[in-house]
SERO-4910 file (N, C-alpha, C, O; in steps of 0.05 Angstrom, whole numbers):
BEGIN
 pado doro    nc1    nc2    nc3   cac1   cac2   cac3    cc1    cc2    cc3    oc1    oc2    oc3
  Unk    A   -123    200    -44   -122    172    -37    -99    158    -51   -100    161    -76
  Unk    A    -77    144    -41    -65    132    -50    -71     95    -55    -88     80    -44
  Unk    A    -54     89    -73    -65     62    -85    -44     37    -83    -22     39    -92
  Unk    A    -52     19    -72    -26      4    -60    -15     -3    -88    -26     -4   -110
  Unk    A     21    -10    -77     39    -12   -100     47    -41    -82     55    -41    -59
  Unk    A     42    -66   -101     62    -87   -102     92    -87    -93    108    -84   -111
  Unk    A     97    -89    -76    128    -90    -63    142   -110    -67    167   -108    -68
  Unk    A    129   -135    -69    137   -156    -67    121   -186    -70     97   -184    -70
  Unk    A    133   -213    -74    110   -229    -72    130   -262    -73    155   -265    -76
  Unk    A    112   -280    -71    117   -300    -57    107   -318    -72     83   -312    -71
  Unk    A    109   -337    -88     91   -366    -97    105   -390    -72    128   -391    -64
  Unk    A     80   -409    -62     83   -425    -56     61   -441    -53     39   -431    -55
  Unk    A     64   -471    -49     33   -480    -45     41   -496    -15     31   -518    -13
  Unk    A     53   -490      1     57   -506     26     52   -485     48     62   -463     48
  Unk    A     38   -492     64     29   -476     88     51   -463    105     74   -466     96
  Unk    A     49   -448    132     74   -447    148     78   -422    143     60   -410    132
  Unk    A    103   -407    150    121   -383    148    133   -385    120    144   -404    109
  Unk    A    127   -361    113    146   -353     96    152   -322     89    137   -304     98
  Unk    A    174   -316     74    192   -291     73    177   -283     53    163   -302     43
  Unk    A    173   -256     41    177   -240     26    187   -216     24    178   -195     33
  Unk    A    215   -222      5    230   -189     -4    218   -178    -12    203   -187    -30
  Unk    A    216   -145     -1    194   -122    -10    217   -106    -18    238   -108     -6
  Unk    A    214    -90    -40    242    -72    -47    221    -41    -44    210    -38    -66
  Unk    A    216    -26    -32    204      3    -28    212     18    -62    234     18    -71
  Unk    A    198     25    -70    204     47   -105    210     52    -94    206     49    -70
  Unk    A    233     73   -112    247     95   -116    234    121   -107    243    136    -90
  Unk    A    216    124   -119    193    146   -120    172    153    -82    152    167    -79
  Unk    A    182    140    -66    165    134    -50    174    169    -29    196    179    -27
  Unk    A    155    176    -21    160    202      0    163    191     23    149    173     34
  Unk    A    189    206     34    194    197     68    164    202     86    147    220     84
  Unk    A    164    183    100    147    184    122    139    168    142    154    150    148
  Unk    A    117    170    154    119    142    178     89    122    189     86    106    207
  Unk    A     73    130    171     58    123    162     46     99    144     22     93    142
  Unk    A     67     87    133     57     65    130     52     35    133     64     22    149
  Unk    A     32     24    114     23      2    120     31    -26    113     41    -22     91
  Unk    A     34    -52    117     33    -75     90      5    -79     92    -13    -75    109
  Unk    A      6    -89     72    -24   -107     70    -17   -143     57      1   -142     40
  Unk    A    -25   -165     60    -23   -186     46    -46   -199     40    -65   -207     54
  Unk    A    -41   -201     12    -61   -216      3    -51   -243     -2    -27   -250     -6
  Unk    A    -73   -259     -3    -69   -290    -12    -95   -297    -40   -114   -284    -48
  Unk    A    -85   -322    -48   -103   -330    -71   -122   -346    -60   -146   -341    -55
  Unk    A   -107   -372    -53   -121   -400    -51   -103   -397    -16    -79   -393    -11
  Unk    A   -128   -402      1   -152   -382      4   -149   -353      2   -128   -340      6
  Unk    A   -174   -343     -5   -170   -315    -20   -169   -304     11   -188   -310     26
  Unk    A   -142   -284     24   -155   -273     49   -130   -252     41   -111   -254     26
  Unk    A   -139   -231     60   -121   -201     53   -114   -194     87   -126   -174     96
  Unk    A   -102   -204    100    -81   -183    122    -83   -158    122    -86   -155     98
  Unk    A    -84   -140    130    -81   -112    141    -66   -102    160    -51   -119    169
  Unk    A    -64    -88    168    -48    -73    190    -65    -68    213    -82    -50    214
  Unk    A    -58    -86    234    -82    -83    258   -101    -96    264   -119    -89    280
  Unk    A    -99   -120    251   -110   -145    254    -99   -171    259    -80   -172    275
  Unk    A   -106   -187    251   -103   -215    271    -72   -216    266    -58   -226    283
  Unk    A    -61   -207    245    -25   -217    239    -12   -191    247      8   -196    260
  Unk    A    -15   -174    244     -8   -143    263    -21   -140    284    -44   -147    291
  Unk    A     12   -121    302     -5   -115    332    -15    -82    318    -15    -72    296
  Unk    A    -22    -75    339    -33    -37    335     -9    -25    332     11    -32    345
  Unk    A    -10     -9    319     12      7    315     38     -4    296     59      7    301
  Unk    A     38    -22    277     51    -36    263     58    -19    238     59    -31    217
  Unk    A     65     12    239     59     22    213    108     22    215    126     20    231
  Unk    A    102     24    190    129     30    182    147     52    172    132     65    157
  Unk    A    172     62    172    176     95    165    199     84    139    215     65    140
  Unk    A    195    104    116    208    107    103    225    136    106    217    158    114
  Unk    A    252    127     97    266    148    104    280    160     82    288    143     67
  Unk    A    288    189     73    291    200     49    321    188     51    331    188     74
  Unk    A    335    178     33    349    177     28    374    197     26    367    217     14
  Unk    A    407    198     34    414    213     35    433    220     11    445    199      4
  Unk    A    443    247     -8    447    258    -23    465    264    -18    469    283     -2
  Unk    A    491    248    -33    517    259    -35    529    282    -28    520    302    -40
  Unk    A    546    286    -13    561    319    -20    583    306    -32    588    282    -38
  Unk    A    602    340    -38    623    334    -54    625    328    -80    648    324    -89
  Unk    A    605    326    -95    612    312   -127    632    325   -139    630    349   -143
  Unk    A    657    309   -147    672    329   -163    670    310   -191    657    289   -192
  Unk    A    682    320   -211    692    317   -237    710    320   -248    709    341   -260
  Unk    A    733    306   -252    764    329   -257    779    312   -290    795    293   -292
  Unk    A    767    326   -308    763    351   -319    732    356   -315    721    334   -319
  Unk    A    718    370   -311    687    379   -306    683    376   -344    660    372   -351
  Unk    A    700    376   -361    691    384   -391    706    369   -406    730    370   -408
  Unk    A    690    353   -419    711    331   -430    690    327   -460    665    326   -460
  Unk    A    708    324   -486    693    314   -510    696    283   -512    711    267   -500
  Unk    A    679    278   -530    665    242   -527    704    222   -539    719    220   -558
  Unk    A    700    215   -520    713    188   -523    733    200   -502    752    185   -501
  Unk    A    736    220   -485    754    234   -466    743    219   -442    720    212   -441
  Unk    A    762    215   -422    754    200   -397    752    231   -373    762    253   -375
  Unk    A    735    219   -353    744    238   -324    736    222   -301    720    204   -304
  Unk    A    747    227   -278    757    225   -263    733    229   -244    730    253   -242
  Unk    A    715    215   -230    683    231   -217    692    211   -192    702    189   -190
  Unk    A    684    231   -177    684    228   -146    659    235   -123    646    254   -132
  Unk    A    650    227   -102    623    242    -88    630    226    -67    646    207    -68
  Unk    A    616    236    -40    621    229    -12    594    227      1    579    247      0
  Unk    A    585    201     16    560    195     21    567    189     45    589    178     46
  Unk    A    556    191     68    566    171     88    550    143     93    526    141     95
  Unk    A    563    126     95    543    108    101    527     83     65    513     64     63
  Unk    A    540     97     49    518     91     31    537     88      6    556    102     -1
  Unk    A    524     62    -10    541     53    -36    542     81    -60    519     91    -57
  Unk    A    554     95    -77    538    108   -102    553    101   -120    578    101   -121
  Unk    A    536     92   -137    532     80   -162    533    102   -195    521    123   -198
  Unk    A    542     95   -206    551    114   -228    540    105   -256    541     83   -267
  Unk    A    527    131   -262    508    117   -292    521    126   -315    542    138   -313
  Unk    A    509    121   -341    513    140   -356    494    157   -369    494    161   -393
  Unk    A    479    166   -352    457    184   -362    445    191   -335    441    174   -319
  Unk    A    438    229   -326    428    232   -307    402    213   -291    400    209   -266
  Unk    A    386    204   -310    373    182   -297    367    159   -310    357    158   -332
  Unk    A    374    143   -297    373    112   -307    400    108   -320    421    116   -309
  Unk    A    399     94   -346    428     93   -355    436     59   -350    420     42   -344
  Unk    A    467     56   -354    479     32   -351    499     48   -330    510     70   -331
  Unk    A    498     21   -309    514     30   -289    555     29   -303    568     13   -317
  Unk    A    559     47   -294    587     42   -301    607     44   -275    627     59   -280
  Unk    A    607     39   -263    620     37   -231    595     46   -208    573     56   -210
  Unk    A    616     35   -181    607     31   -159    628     49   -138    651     42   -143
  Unk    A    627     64   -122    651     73    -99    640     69    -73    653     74    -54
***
């Protein structure tokens, strides 16, 4: 059983339409299967998928994200305070450069 994850959220106290930016984790497995759900406070009511604010079939696909080719490095071997030269080919898609295999401080963009 999976357990819903907060995507996103909204304060307001005025009725009507409104937006909420949902940003999908990082961590999420491609697929096509899923759902939103919304909840409210004041009044307490929770939306689902397939009810009065969804038609049938309202589910949504996440898609794996696509993985560079090409990474180069030139020099591939460098001692600390030595610069290099990093390159990768995505189509379609920003990549972002850290300093640490995961997470890190971004240090460029290509």
């Amino acid at each position: 059983m999976d357990f819903p994850v907060n995507i996103g959220q909204e304060s307001s106290t005025s009725g009507g339409t409104h937006s909420i930016n949902a940003i999908i984790p990082l961590n999420s497995t491609a697929g096509t299967s899923y759902h939103i759900r919304i909840q409210s406070t004041s009044p307490s009511k929770t939306a689902y998928a397939n009810n009065e604010f969804f038609s049938p079939g309202d589910n949504f696909t996440i898609n794996a994200p696509t993985i560079p080719s090409l990474v180069t490095a030139i020099p591939s071997t460098i001692c600390a305070g030595a610069t290099s030269n990093l390159n990768a080919t995505s189509a379609g898609n920003t990549i972002r450069w850290y300093t640490t295999a995961s997470g890190g401080t971004n240090i460029g963009n290509q």
